[in-house]
N, C-alpha and C positions, 0 to 999 in steps of 0.2 A: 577510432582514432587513426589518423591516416600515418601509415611507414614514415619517418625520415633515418633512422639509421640504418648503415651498413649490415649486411648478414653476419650472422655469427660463425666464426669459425671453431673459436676453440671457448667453452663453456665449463662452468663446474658447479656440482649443484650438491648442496650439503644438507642433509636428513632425505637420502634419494631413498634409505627403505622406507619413506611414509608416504602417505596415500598422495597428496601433493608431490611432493619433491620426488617418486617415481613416474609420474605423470609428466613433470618437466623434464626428465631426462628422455623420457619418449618423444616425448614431443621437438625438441630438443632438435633430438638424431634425425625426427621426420621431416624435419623443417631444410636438414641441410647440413646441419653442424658437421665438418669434419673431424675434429674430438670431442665429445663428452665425456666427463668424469663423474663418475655417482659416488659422493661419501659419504659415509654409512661407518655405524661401528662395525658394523655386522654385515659380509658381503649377501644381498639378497638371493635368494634361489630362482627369481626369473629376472634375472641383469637380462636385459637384450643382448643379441650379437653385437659386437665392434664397441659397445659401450665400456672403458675402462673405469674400474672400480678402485677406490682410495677410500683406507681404512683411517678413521681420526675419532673421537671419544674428546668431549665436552670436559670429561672430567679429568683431562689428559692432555695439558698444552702441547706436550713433545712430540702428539700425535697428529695434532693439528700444525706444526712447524714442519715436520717429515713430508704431510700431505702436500705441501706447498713446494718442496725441493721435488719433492716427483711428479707433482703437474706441471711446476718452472713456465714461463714466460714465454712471450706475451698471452694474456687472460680477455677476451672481447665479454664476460660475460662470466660472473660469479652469484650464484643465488642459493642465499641460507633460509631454508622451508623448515628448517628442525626448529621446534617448539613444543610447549608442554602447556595444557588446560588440567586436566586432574593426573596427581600423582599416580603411582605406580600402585600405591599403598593404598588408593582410593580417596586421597581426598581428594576435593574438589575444588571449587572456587567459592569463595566466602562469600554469603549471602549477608554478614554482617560482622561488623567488625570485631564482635565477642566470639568470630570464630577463629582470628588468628593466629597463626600458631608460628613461631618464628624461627624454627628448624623447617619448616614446610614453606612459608614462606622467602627462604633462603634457597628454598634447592630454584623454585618457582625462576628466582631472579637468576639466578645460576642458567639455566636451561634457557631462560626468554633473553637474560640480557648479556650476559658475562659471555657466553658460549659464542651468539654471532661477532663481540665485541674482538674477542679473540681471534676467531675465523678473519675479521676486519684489520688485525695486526698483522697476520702476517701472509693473507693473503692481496691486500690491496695493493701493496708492492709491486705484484704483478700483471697489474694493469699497465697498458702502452701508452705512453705520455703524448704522440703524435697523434692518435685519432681517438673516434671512440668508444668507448667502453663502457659499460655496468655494472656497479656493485648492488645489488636488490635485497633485502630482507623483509623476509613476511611478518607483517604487523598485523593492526585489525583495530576498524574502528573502536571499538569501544578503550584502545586504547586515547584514542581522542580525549584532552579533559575540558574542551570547549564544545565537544559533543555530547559530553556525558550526562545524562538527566537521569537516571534511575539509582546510579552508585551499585556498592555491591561488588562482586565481582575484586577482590582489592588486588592482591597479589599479581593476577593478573593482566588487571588493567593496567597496573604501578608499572608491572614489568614490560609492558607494549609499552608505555607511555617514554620511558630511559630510554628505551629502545627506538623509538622515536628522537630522542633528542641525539642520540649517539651518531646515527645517521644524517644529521643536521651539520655537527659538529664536524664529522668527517665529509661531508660535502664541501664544509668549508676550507677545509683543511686541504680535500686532494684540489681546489678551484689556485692554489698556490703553483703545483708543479705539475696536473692533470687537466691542464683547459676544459679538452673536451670530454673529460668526463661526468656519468651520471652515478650518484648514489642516492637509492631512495629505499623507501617502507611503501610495502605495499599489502591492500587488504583484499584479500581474496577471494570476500563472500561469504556466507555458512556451505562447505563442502562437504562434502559425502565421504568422509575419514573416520576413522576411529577418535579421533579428537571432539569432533561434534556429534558422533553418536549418543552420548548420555542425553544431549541437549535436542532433539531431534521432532520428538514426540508432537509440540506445540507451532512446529514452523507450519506458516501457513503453504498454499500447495504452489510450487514452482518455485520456492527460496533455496531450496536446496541443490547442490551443483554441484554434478559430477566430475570427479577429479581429472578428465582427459578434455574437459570444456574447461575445467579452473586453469588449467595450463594454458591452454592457449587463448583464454579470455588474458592472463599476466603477460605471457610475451608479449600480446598484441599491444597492449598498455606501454612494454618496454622499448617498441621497437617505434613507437610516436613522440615516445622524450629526446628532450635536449638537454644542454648542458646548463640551460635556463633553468629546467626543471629539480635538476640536482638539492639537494635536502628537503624534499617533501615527500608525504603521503598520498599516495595514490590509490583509490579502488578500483576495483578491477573491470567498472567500466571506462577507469580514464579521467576518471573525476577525483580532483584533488579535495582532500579532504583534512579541515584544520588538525593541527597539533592541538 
């Protein structure tokens, strides 16, 4: 997909300790970025030099409003990589509907949908009204429900799919006082993260994608949108892909 926006100056990239969203702050900084911000609840033990770190927790608005007063404006570039596929506790993603559990279910939406929604309160704010900008969050097809032919998966999928629409809605929302802004969902493959490790086993050979290729396979994605492109889903070769 060929360049049309401007470079990034100033960036913030939220779930930076995960194997993606630490890839995008690398990548990030290689590119040029004269600030990057990695938030994380938990500062990582290999932050790159010159990368600043911002502490915020999902389960912690106050932390996610603090985050925002210490990154402060203007924002060319905001991206929420934090997400959740199996719990902590080990579950996983329901194979059928008589597996659902609705404390588990709950945290799922929490983590997929409530969390970026959040991050989208009070950081969209800080986007610059006079040029362009990006607000990104990592989706995934099978949140698609015009893709969806297998089912399964519920919690998960339910919670990409809100997630999906959130991003829609606030496209529309910042196209009032953000012209040239983009807000999109983007899917970024099966990567080589602890997220798709359980799932691993049966990928055919070459599906799987390294997280310092997943990075810059998304930027490159990001950096071919316009403000036409604003509330949709994109894969991460660039191909839009239905709600």
């Amino acid at each position: 997909m060929a360049s049309v926006g401007q470079a990034i100056e100033r960036a913030v990239v939220f779930g930076a300790s995960g194997g993606i969203g630490a890839a995008l702050v690398e990548r990030l900084q290689a590119r040029g970025a004269a600030e990057v911000f990695a938030a994380s609840r938990r500062k990582p033990d290999d932050l790159p030099d010159g990368i600043q770190w911002v502490h915020f927790d999902l389960d912690d608005e106050d932390t996610i409003a603090q985050a925002a007063e210490k990154v402060g404006s203007p924002l060319d570039c905001i991206i929420v990589a934090s997400g959740v596929l199996t719990l902590h506790d080990g579950s996983g993603p329901e194979r059928s509907y008589r597996q659902i559990d609705a404390e588990a279910m709950a945290r799922v939406f929490h983590l997929n949908t409530i969390g970026p929604a959040l991050v989208a309160k009070h950081f969209l704010p800080l986007l610059p009204r006079d040029r362009r900008a990006v607000f990104a969050a990592l989706s995934a097809r099978v949140g698609s429900i015009g893709d969806n032919r297998i089912g399964g998966w519920h919690s998960y999928r339910a919670s990409k799919a809100a997630l999906n629409m959130l991003v829609r809605n606030y496209a529309i929302e910042l196209d009032r006082t953000h012209k040239k802004a983009i807000c999109v969902a983007l899917h970024p493959g099966t990567v080589d993260t602890a997220l798709s490790e359980p799932f691993q086993a049966n990928l055919p050979e070459g599906q799987l994608t390294p997280p310092a290729e997943a990075a810059a396979n998304l930027l490159d994605v990001l950096d071919g949108l316009t403000s036409r492109d604003s509330g949709q889903l994109f894969d991460w070769k660039g191909e839009r892909v239905e709600f």
